[in-house]
C-alpha positions in Angstrom: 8.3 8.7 16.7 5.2 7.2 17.9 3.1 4.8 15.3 -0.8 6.3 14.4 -3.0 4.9 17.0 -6.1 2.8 15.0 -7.4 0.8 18.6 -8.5 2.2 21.2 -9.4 5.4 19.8 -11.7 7.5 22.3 -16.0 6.5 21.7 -16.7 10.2 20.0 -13.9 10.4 17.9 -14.6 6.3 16.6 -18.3 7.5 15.8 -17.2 10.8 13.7 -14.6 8.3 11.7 -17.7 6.4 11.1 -19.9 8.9 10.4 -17.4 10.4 7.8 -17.0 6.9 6.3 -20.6 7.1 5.4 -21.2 10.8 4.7 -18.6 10.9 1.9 -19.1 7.4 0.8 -16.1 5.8 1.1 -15.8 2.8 -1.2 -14.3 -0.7 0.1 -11.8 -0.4 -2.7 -10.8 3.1 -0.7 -11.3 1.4 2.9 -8.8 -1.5 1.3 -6.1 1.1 0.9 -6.7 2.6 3.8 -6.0 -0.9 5.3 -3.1 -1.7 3.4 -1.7 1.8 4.6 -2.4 1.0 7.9 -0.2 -2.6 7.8 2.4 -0.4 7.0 2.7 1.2 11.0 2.8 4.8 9.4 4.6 7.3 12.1 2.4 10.2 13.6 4.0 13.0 12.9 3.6 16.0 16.0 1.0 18.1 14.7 -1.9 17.9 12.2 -1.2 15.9 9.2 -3.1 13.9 6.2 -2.8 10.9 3.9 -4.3 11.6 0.5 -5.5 8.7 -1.4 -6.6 10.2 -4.2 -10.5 9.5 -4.0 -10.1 10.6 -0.3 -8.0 11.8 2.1 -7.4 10.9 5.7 -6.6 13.6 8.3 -5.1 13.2 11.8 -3.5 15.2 15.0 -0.6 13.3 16.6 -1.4 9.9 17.3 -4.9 9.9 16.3 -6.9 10.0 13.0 -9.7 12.6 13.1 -12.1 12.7 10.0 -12.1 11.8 6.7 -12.4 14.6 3.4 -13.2 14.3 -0.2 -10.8 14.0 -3.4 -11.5 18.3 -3.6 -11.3 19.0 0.0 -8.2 21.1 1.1 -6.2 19.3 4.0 -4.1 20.9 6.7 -0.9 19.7 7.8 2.1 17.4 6.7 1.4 15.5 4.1 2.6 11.7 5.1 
């Protein structure tokens, strides 16, 4: 199974990422656990799928991470 894809992600998507970051005020202690989950080479799974975090969640499609959502949001996909 291929490994989520953090380089070399496409311009527009890199921007939203950011843009997320900022809109739901993601701390750096949340941005540290995103890195330390990110060390660990998670698998992308076919298909949508999400990390939760607790504070946060993470949300990806394949390969690719696509936005960010807050602790209440509801997140579609596996859950990794």
């Amino acid at each position: 199974m291929p490994k989520i894809q953090w380089t070399n992600v496409p311009a527009a998507l890199r921007q939203h990422l950011f843009d997320r970051l900022e809109d739901r005020q993601i701390t750096v202690e949340d941005l540290y656990r995103l890195k330390v989950w990110r060390e660990s080479e998670p698998e992308a799974p076919d298909g949508l799928w999400y990390k939760d975090f607790g504070s946060f969640k993470i949300c990806g499609e394949g390969r690719f991470p696509k936005t960010f959502l807050l602790k209440g949001q509801a997140a579609k996909g596996q859950p990794l």
